[in-house]
N, CA, C and O atoms as a Maestro MAE file, in Angstrom:
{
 s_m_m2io_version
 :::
 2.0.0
}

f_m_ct {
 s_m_title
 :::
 protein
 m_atom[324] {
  # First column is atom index #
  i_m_mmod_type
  r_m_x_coord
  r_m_y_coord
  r_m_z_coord
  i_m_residue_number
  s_m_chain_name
  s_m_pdb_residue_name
  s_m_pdb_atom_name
  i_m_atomic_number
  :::
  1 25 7.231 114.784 156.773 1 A "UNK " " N  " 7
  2 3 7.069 115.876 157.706 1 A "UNK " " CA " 6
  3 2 6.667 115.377 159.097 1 A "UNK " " C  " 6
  4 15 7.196 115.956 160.045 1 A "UNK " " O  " 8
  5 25 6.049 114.664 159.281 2 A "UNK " " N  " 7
  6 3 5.721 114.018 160.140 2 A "UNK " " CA " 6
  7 2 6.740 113.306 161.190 2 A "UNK " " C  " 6
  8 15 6.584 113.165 162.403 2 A "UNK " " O  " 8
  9 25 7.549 113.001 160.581 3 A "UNK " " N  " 7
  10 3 8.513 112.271 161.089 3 A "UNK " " CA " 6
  11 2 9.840 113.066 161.981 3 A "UNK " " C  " 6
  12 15 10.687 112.721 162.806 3 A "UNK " " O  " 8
  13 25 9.473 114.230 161.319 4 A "UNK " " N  " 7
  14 3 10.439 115.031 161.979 4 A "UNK " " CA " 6
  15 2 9.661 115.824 163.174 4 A "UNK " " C  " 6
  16 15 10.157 116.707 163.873 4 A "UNK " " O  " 8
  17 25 8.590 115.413 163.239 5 A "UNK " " N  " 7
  18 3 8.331 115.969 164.715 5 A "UNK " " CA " 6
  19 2 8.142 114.675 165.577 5 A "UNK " " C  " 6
  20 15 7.764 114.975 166.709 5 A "UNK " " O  " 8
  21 25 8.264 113.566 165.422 6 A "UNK " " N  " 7
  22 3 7.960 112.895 166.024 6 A "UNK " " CA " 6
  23 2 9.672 112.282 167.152 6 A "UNK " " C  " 6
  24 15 9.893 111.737 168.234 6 A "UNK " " O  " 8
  25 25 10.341 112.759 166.155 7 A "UNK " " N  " 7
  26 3 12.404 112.764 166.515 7 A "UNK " " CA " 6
  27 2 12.114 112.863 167.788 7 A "UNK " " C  " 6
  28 15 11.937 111.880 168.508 7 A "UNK " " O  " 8
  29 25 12.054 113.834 168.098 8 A "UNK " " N  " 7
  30 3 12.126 114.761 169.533 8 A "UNK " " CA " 6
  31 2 11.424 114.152 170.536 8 A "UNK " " C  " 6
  32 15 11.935 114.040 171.651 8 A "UNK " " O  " 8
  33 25 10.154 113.679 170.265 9 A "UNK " " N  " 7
  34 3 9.703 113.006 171.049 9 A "UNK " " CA " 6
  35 2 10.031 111.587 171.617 9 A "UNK " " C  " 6
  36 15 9.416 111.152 172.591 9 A "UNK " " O  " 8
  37 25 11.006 110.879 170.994 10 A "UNK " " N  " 7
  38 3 11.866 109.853 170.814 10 A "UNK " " CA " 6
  39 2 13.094 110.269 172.000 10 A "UNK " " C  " 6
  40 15 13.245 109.695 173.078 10 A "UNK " " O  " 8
  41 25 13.880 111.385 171.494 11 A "UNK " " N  " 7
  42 3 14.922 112.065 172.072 11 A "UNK " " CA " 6
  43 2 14.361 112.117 173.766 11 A "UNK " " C  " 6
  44 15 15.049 111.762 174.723 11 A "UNK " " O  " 8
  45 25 13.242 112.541 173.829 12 A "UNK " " N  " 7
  46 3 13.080 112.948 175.115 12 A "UNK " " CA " 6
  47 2 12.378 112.024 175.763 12 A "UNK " " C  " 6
  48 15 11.986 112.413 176.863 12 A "UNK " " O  " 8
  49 25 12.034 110.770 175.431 13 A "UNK " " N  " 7
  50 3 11.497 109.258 175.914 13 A "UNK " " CA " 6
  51 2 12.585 108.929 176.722 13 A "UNK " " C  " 6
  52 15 12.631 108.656 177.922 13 A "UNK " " O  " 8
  53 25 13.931 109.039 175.404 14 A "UNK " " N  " 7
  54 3 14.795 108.097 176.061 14 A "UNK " " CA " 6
  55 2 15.622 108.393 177.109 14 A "UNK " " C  " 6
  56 15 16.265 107.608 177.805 14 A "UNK " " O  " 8
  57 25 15.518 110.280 177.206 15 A "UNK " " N  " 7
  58 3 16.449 111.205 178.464 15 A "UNK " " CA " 6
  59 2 16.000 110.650 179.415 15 A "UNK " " C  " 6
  60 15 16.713 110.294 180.353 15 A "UNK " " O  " 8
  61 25 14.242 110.392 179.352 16 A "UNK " " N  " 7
  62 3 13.398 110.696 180.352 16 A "UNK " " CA " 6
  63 2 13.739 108.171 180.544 16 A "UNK " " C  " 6
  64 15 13.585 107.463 181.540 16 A "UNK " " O  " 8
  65 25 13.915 108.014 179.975 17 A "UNK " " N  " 7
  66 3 14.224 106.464 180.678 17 A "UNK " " CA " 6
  67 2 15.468 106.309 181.210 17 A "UNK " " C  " 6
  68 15 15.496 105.586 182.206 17 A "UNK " " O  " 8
  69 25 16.747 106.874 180.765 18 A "UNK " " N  " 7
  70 3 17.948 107.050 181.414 18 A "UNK " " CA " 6
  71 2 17.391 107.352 182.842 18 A "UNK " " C  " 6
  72 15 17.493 106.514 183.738 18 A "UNK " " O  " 8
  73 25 16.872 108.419 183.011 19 A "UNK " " N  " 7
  74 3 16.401 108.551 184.591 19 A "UNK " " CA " 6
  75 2 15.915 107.743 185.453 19 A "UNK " " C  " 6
  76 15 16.361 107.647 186.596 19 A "UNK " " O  " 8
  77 25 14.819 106.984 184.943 20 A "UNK " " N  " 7
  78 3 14.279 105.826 185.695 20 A "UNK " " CA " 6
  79 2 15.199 104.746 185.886 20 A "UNK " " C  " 6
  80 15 15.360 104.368 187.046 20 A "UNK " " O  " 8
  81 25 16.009 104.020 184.715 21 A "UNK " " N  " 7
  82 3 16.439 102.871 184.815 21 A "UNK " " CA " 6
  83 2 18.012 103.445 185.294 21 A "UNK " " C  " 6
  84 15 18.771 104.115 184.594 21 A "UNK " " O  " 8
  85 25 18.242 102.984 186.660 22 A "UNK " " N  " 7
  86 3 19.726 102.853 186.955 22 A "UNK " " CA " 6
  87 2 20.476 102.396 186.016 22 A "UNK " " C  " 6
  88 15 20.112 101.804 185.000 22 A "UNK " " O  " 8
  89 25 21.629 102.691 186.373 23 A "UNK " " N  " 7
  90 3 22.938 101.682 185.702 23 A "UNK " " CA " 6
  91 2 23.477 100.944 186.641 23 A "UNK " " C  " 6
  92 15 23.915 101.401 187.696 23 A "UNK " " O  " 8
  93 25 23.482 99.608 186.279 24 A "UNK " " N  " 7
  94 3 24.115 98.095 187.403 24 A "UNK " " CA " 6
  95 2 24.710 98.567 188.101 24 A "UNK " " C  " 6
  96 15 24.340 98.194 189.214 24 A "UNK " " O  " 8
  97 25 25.960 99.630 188.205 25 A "UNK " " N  " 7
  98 3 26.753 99.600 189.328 25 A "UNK " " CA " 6
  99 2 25.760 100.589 190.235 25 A "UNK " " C  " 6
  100 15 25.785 100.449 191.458 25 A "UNK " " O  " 8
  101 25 25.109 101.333 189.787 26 A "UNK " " N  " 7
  102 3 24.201 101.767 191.139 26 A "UNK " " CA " 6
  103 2 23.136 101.455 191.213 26 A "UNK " " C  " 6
  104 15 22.408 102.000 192.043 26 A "UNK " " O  " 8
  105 25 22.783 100.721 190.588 27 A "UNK " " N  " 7
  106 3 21.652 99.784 191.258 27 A "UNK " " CA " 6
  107 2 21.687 98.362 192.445 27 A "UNK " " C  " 6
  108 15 20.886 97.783 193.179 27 A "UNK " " O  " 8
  109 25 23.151 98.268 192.073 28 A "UNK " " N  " 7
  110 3 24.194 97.187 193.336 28 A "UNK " " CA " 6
  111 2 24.788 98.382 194.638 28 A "UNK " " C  " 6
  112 15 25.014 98.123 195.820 28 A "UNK " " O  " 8
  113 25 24.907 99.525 194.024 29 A "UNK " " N  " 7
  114 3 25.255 100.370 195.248 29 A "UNK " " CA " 6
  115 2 23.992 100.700 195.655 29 A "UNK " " C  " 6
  116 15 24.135 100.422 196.846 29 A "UNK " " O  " 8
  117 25 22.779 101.111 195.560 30 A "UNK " " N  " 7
  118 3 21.792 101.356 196.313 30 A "UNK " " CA " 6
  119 2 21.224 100.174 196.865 30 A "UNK " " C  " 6
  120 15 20.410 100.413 197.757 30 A "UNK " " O  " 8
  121 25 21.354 99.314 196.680 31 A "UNK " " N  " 7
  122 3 20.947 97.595 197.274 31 A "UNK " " CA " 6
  123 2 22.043 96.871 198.204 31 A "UNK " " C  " 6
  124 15 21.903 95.795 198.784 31 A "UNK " " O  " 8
  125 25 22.977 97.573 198.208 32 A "UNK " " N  " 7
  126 3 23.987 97.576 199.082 32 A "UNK " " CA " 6
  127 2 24.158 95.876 199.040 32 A "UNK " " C  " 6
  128 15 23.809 95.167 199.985 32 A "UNK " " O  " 8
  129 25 24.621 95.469 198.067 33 A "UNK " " N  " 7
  130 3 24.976 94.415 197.586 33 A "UNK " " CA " 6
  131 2 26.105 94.455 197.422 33 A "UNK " " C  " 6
  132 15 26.559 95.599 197.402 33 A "UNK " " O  " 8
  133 25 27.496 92.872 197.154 34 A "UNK " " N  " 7
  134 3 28.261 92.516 196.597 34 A "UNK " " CA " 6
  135 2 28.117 91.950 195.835 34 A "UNK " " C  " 6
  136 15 28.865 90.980 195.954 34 A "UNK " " O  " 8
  137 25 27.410 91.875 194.746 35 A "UNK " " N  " 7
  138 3 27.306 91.100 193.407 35 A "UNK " " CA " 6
  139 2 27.965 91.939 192.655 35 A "UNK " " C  " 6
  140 15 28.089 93.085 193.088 35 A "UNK " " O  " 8
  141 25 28.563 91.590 191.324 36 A "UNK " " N  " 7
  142 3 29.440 92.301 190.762 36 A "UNK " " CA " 6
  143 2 27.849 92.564 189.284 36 A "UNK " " C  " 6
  144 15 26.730 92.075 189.126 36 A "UNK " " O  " 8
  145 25 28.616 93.481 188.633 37 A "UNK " " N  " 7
  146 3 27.788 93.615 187.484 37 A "UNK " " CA " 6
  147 2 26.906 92.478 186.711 37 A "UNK " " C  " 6
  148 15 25.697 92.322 186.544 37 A "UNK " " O  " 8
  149 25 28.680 91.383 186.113 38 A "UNK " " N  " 7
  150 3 28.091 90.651 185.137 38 A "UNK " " CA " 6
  151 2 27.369 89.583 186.200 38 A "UNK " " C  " 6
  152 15 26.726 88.774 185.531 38 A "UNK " " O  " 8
  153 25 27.274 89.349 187.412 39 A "UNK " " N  " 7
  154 3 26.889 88.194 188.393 39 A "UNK " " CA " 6
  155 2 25.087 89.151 188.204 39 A "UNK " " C  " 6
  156 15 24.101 88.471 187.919 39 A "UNK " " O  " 8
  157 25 24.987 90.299 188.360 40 A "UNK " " N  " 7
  158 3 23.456 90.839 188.038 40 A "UNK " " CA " 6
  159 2 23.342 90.170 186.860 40 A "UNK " " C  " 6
  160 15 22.894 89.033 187.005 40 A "UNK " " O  " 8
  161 25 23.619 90.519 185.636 41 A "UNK " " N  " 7
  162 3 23.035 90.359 184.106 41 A "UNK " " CA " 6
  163 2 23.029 88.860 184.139 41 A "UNK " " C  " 6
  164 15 22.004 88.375 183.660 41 A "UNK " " O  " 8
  165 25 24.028 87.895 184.640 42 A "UNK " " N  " 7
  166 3 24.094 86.343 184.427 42 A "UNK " " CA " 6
  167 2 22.781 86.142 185.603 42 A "UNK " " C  " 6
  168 15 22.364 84.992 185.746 42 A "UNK " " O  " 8
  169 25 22.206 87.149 186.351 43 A "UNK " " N  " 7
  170 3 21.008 86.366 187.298 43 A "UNK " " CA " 6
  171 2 19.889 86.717 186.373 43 A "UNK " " C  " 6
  172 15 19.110 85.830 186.026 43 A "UNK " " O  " 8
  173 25 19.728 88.149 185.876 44 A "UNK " " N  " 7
  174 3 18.808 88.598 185.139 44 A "UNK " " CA " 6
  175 2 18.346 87.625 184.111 44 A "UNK " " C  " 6
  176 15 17.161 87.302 184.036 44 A "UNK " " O  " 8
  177 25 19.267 87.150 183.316 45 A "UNK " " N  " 7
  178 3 19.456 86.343 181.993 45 A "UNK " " CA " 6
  179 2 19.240 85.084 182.627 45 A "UNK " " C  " 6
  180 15 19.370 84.176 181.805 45 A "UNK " " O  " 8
  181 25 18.924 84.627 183.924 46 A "UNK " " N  " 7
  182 3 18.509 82.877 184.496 46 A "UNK " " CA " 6
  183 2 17.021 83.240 184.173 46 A "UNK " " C  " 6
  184 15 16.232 82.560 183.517 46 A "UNK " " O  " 8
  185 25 16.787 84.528 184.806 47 A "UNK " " N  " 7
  186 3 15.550 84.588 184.994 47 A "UNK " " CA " 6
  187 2 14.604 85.019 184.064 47 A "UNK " " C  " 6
  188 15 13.427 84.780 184.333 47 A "UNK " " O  " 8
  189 25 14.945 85.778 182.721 48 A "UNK " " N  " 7
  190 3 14.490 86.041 181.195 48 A "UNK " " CA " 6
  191 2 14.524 84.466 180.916 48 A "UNK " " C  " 6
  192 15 13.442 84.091 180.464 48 A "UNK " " O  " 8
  193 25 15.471 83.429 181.058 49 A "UNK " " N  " 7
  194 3 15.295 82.210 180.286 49 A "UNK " " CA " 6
  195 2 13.936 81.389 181.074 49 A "UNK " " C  " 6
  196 15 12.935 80.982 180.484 49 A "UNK " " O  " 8
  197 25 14.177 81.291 182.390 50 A "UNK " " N  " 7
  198 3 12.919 80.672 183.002 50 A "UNK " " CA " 6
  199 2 12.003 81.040 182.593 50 A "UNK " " C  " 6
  200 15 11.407 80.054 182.160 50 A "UNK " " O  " 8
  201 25 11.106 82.419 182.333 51 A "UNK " " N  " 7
  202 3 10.554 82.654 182.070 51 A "UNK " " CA " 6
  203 2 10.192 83.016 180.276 51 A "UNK " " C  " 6
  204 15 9.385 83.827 179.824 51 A "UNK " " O  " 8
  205 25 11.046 82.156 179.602 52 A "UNK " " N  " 7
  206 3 10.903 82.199 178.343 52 A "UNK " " CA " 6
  207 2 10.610 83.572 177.781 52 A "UNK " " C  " 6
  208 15 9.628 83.696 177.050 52 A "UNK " " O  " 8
  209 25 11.687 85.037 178.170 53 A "UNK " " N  " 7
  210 3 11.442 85.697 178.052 53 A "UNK " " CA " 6
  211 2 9.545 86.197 177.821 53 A "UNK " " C  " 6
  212 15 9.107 86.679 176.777 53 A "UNK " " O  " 8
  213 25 9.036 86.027 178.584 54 A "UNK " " N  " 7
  214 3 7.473 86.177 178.352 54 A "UNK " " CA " 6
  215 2 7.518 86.897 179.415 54 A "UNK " " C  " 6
  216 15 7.375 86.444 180.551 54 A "UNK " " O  " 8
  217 25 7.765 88.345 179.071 55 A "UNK " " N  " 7
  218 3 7.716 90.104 180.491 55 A "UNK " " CA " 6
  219 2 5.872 90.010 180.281 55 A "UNK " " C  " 6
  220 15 5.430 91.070 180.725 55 A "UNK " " O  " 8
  221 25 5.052 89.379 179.920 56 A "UNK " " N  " 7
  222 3 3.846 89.980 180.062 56 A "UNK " " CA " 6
  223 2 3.315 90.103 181.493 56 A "UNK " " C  " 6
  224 15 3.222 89.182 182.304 56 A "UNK " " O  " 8
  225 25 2.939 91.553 181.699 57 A "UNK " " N  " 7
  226 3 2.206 91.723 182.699 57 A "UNK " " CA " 6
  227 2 0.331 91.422 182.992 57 A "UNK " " C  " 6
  228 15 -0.571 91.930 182.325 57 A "UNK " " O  " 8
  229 25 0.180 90.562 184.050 58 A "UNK " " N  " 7
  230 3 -0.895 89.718 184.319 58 A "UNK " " CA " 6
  231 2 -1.885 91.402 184.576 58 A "UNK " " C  " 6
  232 15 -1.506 92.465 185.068 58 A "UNK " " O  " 8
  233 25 -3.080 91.037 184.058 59 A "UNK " " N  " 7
  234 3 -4.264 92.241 184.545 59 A "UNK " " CA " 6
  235 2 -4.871 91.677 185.144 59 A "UNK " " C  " 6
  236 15 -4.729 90.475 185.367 59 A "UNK " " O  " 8
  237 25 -6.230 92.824 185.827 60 A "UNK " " N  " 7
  238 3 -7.521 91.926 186.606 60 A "UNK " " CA " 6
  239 2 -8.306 91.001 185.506 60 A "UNK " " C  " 6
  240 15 -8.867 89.971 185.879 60 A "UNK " " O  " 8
  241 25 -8.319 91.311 184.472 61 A "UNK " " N  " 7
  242 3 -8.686 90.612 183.044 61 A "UNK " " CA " 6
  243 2 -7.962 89.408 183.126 61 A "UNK " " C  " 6
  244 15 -8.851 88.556 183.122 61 A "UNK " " O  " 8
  245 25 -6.922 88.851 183.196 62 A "UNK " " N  " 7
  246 3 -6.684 88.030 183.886 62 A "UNK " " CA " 6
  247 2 -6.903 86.936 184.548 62 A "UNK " " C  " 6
  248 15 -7.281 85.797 184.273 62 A "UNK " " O  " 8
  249 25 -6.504 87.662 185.724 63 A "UNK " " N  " 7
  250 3 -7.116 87.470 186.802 63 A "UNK " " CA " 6
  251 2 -9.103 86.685 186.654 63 A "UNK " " C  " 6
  252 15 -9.431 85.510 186.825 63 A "UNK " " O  " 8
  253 25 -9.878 87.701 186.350 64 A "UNK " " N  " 7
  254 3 -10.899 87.065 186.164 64 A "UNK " " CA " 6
  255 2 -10.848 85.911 185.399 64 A "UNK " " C  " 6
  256 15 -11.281 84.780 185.620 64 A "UNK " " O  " 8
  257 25 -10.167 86.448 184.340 65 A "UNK " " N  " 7
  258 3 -10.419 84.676 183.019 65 A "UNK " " CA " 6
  259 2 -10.302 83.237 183.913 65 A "UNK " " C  " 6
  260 15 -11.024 82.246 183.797 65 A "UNK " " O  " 8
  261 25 -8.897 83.484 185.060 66 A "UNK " " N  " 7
  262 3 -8.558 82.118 185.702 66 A "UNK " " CA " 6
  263 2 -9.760 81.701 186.490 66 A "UNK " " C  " 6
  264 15 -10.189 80.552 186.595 66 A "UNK " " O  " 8
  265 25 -10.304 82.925 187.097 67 A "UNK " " N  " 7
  266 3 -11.119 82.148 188.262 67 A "UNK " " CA " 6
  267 2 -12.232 81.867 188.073 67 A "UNK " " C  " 6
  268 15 -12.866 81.188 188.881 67 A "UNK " " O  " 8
  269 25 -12.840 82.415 186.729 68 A "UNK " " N  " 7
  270 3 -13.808 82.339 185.472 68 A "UNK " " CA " 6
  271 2 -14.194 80.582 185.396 68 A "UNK " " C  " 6
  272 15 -15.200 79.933 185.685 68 A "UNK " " O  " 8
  273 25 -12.714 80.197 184.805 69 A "UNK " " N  " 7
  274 3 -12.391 79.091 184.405 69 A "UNK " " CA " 6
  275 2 -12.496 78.020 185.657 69 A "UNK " " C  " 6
  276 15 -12.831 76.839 185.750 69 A "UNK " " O  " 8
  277 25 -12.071 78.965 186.508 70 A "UNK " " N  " 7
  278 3 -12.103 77.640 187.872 70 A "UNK " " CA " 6
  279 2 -13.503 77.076 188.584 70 A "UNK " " C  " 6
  280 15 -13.833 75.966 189.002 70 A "UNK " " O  " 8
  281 25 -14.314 78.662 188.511 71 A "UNK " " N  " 7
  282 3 -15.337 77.994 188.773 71 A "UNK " " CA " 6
  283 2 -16.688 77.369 188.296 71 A "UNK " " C  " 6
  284 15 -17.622 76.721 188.768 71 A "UNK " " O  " 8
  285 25 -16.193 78.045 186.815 72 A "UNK " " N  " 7
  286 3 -17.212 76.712 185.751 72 A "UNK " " CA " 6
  287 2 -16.573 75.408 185.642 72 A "UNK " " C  " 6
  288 15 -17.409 74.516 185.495 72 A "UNK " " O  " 8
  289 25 -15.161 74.934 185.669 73 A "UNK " " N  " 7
  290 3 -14.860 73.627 186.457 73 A "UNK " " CA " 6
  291 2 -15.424 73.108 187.418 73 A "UNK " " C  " 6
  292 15 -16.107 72.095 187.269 73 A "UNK " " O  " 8
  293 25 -15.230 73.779 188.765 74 A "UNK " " N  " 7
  294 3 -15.559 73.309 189.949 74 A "UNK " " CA " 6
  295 2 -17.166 73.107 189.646 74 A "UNK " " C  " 6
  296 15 -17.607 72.099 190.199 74 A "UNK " " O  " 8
  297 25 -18.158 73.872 188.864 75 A "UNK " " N  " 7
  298 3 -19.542 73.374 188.874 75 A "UNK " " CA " 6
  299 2 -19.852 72.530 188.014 75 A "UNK " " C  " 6
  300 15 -20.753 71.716 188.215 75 A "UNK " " O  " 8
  301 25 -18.972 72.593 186.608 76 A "UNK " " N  " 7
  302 3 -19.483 71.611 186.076 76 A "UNK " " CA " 6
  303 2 -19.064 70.303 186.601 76 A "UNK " " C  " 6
  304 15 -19.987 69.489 186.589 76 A "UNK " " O  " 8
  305 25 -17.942 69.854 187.063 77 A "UNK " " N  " 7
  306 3 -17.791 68.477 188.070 77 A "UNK " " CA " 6
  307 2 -18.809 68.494 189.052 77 A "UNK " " C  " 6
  308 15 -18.573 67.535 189.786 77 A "UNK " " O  " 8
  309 25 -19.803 69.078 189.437 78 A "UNK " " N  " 7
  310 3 -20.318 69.209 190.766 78 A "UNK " " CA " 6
  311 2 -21.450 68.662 190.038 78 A "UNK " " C  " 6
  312 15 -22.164 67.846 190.622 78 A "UNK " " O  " 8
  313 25 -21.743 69.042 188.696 79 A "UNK " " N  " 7
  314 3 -22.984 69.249 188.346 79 A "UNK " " CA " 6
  315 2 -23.249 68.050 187.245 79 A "UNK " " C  " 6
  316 15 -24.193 67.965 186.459 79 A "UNK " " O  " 8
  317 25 -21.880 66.938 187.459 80 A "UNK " " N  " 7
  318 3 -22.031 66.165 186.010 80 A "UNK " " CA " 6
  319 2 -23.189 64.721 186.353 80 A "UNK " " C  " 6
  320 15 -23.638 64.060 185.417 80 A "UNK " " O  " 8
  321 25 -23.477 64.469 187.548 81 A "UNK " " N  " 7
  322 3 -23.972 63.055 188.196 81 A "UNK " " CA " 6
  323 2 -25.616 63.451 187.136 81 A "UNK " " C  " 6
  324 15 -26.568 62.671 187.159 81 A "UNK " " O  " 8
  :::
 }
 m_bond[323] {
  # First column is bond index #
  i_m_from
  i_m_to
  i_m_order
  :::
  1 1 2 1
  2 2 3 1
  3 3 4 2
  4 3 5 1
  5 5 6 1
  6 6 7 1
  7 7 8 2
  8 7 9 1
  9 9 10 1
  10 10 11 1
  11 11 12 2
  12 11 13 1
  13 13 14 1
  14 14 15 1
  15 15 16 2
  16 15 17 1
  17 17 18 1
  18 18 19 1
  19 19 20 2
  20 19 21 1
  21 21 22 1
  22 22 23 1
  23 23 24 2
  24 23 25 1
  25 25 26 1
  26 26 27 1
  27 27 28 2
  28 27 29 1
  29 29 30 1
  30 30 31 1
  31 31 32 2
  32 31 33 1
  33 33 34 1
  34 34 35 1
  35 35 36 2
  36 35 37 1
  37 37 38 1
  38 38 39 1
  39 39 40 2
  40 39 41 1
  41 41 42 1
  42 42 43 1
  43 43 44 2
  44 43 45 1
  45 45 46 1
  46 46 47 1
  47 47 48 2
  48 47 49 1
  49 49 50 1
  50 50 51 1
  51 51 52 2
  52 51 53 1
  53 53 54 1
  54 54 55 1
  55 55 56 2
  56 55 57 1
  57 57 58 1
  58 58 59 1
  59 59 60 2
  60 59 61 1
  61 61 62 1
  62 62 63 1
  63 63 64 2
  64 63 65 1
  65 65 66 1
  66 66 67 1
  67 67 68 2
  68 67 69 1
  69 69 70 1
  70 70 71 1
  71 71 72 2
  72 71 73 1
  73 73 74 1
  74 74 75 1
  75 75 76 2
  76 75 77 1
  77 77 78 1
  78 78 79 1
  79 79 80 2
  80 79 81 1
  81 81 82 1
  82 82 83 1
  83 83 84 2
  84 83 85 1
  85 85 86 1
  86 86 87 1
  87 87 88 2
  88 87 89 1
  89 89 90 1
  90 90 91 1
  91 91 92 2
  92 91 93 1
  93 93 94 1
  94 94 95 1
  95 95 96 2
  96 95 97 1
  97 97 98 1
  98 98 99 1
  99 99 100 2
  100 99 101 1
  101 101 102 1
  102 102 103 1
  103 103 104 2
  104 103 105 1
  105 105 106 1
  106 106 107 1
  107 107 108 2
  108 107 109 1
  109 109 110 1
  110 110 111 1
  111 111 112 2
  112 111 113 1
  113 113 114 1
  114 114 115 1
  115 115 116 2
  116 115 117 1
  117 117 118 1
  118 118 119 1
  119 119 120 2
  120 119 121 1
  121 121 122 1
  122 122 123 1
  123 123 124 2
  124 123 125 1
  125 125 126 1
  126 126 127 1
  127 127 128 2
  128 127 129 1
  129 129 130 1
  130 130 131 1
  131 131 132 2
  132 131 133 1
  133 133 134 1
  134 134 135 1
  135 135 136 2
  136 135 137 1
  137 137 138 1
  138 138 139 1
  139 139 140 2
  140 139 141 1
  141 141 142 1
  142 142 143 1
  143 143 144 2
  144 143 145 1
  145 145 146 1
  146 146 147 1
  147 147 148 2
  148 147 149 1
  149 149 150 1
  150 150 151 1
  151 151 152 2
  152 151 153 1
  153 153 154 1
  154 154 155 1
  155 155 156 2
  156 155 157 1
  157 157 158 1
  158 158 159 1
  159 159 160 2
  160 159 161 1
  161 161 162 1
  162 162 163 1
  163 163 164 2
  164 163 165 1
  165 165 166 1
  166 166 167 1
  167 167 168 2
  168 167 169 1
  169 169 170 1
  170 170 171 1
  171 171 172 2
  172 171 173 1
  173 173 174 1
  174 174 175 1
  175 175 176 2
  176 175 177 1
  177 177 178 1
  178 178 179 1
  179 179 180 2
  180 179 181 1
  181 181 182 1
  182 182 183 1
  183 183 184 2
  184 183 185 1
  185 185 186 1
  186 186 187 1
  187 187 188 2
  188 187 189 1
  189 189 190 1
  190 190 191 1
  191 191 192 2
  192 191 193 1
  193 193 194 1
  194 194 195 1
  195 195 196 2
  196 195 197 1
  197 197 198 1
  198 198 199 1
  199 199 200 2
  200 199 201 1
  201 201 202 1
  202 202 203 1
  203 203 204 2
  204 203 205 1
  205 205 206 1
  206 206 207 1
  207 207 208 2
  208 207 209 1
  209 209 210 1
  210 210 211 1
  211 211 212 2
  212 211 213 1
  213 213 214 1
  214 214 215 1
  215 215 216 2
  216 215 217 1
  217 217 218 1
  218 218 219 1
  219 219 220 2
  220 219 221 1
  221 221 222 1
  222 222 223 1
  223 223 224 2
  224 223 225 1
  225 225 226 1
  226 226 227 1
  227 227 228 2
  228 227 229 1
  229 229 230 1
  230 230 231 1
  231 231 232 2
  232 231 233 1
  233 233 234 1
  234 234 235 1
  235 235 236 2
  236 235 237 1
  237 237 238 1
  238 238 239 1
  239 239 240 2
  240 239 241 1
  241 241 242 1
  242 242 243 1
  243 243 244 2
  244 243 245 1
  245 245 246 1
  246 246 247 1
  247 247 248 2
  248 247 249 1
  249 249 250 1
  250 250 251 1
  251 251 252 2
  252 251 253 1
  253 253 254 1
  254 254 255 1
  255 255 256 2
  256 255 257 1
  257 257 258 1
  258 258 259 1
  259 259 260 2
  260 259 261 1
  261 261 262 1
  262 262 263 1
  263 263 264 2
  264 263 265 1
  265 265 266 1
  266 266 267 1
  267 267 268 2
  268 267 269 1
  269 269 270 1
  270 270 271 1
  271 271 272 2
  272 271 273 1
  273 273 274 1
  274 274 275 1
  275 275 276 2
  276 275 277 1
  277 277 278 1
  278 278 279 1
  279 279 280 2
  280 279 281 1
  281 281 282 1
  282 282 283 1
  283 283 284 2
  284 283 285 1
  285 285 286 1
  286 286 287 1
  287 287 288 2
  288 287 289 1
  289 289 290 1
  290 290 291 1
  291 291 292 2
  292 291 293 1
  293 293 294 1
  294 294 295 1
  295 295 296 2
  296 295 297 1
  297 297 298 1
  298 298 299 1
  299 299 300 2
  300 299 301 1
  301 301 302 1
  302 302 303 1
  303 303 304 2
  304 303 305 1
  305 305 306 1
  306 306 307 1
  307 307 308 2
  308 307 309 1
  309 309 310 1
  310 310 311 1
  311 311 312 2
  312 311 313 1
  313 313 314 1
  314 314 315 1
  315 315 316 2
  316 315 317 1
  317 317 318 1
  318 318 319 1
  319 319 320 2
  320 319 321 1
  321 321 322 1
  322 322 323 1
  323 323 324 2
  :::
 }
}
């Protein structure tokens, strides 16, 4: 039972992402580009491989951990004599 209310909400995720995400040829016509379709997906697909497909988005969590890390480095070298 459950499952059948949850359909719809599925159905209307995906209306509602059709909207957001262009389709290549107008996303090259609003960028007023000459790249052809597959020349997008063959750049897209350089750049999923460089990045070892890894889409994670960086937080201030993050963010803090690095500089966390940088500056108990920077003191503990400061602080090793």
């Amino acid at each position: 039972m459950a499952s059948q209310t949850m359909w719809p909400n599925v159905h209307a995720w995906t209306l509602h992402l059709r909207k957001l995400i262009p389709r290549i040829k107008d996303f090259i016509e609003y960028c007023g580009s000459d790249y052809t379709p597959s020349e997008v997906l063959r750049m897209e697909l350089a750049i999923l491989d460089k990045l070892h497909w890894d889409l994670c988005i960086g937080t201030p969590l993050d963010f803090l951990n690095i500089v966390t890390h940088k500056a108990h480095d920077t003191w503990s070298s400061e602080n090793v004599s």
